[in-house]
C-alpha positions as CSV (number, residue, x, y, z in Angstrom):
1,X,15.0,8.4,-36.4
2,X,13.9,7.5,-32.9
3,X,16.5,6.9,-30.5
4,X,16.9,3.3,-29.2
5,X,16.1,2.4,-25.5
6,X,19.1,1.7,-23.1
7,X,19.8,-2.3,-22.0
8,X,20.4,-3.4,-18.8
9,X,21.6,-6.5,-19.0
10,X,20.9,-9.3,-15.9
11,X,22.6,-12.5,-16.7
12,X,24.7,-14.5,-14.4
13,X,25.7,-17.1,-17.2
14,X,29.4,-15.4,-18.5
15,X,29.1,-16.6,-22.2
16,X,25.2,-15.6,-22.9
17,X,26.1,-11.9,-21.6
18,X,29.0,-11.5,-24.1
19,X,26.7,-13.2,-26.4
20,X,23.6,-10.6,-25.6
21,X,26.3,-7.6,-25.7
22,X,27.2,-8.2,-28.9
23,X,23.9,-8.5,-30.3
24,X,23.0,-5.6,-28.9
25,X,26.0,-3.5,-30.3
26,X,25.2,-4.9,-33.7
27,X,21.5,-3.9,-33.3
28,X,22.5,-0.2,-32.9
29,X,21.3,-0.5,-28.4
30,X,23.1,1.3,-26.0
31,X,23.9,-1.1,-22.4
32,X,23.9,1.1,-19.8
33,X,24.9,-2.0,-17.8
34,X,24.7,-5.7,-16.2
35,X,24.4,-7.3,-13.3
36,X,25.2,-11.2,-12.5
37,X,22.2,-12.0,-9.8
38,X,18.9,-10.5,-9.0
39,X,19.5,-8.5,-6.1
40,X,22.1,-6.7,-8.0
41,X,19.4,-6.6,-11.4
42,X,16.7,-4.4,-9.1
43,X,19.4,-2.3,-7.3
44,X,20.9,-1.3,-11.2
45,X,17.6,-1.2,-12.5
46,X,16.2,1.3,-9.9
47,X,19.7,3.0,-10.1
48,X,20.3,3.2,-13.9
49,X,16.6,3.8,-15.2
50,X,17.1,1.6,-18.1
51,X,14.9,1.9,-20.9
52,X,14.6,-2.1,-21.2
53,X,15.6,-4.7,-18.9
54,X,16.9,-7.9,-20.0
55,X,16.5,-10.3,-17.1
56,X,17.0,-13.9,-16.5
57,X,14.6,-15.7,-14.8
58,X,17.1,-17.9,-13.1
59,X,19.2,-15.7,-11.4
60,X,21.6,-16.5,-7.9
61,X,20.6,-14.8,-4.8
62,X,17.2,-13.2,-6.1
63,X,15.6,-15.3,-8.7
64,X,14.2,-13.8,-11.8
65,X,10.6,-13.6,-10.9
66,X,11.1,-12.0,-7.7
67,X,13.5,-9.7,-9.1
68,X,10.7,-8.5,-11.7
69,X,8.6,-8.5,-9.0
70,X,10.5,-5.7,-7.0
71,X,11.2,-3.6,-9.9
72,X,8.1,-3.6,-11.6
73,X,6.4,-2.7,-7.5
74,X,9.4,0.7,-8.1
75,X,9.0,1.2,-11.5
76,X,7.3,0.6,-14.9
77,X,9.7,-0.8,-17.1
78,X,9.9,-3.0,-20.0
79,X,10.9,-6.5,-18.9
80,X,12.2,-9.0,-21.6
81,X,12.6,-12.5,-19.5
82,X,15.5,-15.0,-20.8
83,X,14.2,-18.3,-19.9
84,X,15.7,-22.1,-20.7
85,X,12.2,-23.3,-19.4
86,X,8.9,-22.9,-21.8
87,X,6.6,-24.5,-18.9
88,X,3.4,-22.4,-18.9
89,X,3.2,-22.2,-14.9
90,X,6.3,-20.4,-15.0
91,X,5.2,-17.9,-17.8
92,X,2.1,-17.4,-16.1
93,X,3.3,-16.1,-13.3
94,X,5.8,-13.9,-15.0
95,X,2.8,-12.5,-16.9
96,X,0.5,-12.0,-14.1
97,X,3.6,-10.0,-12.4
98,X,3.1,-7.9,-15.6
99,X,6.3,-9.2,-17.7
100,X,5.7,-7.6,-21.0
101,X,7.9,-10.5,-23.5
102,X,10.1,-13.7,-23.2
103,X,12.6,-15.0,-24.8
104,X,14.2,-18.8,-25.2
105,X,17.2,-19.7,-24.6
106,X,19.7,-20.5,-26.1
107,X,19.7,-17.3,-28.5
108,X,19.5,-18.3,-31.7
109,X,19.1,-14.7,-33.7
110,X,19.8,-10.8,-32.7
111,X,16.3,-10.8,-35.2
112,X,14.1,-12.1,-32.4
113,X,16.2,-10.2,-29.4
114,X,15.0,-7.5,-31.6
115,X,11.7,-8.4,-32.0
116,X,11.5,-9.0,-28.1
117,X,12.8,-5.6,-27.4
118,X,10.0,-4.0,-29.3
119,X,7.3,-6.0,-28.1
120,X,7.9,-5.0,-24.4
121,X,8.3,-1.5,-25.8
122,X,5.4,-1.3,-27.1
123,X,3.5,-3.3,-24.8
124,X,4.7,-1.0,-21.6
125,X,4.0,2.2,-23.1
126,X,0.3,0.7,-23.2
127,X,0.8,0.0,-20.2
128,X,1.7,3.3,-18.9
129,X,-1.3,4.9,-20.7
130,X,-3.7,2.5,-18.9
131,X,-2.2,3.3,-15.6
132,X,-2.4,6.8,-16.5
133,X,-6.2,6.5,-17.2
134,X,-6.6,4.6,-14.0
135,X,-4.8,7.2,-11.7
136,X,-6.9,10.4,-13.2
137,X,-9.8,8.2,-12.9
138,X,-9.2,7.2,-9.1
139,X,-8.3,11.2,-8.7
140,X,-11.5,12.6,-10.1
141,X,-13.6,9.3,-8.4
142,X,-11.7,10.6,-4.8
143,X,-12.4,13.9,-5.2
144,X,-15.9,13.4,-5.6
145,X,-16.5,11.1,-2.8
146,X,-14.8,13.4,-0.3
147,X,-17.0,16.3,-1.6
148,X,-19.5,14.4,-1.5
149,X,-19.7,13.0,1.6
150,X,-22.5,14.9,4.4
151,X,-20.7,17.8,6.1
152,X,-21.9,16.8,9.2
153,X,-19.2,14.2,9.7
154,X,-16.5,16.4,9.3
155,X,-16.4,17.6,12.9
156,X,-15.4,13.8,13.4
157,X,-12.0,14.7,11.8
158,X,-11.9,12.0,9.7
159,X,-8.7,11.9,6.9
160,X,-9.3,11.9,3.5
161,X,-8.3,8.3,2.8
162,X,-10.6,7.6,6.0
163,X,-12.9,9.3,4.6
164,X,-13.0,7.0,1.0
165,X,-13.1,4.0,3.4
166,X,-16.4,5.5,4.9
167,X,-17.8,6.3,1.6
168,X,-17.4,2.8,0.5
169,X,-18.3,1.1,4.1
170,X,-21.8,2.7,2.9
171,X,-21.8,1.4,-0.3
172,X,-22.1,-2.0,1.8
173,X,-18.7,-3.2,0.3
174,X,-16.5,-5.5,2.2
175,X,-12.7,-4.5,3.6
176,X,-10.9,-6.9,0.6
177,X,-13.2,-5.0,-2.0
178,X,-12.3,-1.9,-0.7
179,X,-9.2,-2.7,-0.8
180,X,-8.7,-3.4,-4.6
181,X,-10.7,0.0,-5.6
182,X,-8.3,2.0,-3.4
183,X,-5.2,-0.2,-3.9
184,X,-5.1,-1.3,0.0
185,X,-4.3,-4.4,1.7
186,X,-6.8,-6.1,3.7
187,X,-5.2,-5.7,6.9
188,X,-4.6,-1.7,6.0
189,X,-8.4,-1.3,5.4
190,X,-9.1,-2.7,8.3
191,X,-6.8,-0.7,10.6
192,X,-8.8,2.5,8.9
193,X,-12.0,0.9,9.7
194,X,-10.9,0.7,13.1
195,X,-9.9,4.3,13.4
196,X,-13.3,5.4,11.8
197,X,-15.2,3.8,14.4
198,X,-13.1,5.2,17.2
199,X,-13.7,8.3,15.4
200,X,-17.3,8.2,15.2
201,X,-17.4,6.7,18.6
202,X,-19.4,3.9,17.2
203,X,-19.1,-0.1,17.5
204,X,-19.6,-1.2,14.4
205,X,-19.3,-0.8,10.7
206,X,-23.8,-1.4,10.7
207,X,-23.6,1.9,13.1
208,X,-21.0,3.6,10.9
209,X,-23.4,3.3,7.9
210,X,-26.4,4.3,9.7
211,X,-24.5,7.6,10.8
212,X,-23.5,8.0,7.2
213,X,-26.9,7.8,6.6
214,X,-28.2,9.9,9.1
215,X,-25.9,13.0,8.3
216,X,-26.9,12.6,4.7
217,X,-30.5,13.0,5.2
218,X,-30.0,15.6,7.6
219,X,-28.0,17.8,4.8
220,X,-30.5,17.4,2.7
């Protein structure tokens, strides 16, 4: 039989938390704790390493989207959201922070806490594959740009993540697409753009390509 996952519990409302503990007790799922606002939900939750996280979304101090928010940026963890509001905006934006279930209060059975449980189980775990894909993907894609890349322009001293910004500043794509293949912000690609040019002791990112260019015909 597989084991059950452990339950941290984030609820600030007194008579819902007794209510989820019990629940959970009659369901066979170990707590391996609870917190009463959100900034006490991420520290637990980074803490504790629950195996599911109950969280409401209306939580004092840190509300419940922002506390999802900062665990799931740590950490990729189930994330059952306990919500008195069914408005779609809301949801939405729980989603898009990568929420995996919801659930309505007030509880009406430990049958659908159940059910909730294992839908952001399972939903996680695909979740973690797909990241998994991604990150050996983004390896082996890195990798080959830096080996690919003309050996002339390695006297320029150029990191390796400078490098990948080069490779892609040839590819004629701009700083925010760079930025979502290599997981950068905006202004961060932009700094390393700067430092490539400095490097290269060019102006501009039209005179960066052409040198890109230049070295590779040159190795060949």
């Amino acid at each position: 039989m597989d084991l059950l996952p452990s339950i941290l519990i984030a609820e600030d409302d007194e008579r819902t938390c007794i209510l989820l503990q019990s629940m959970l007790e009659s369901l066979g799922y170990p707590i391996v704790g609870s917190a009463s606002d959100g900034r006490e939900a991420v520290e637990k939750a980074l803490s504790l390493k629950p195996g599911v996280v109950l969280l409401d979304i209306g939580m004092p101090v840190l509300d419940g989207l922002e506390a999802a928010r900062r665990i799931l940026d740590e950490m990729l963890v189930p994330i059952v959201v306990l919500t008195g509001m069914s408005d779609d905006e809301t949801l939405e934006q729980a989603r898009a922070l990568g929420v995996q279930a919801f659930l309505l209060k007030p509880l009406s059975s430990k049958e659908q806490l159940r059910a909730a449980i294992v839908i952001a189980t399972t939903i996680c775990e695909r979740q973690r594959a797909d990241s998994e894909r991604i990150d050996s993907l983004n390896t082996s894609l890195e990798s080959t740009r830096v080996k690919t890349m003309p050996r002339a322009l390695g006297s320029f001293g150029l990191t390796r993540r400078e490098t990948e910004v080069l490779h892609l500043l040839a590819e004629g794509k701009a700083n925010a697409e760079i930025g979502v293949e290599l997981g950068l912000s905006p202004r961060t690609v932009e700094k390393h753009v700067e430092h490539i040019l400095d490097k290269l002791g060019v102006k501009s990112r039209t005179a960066a390509t052409r040198l890109v260019a230049d070295a590779g015909r040159r190795k060949r």
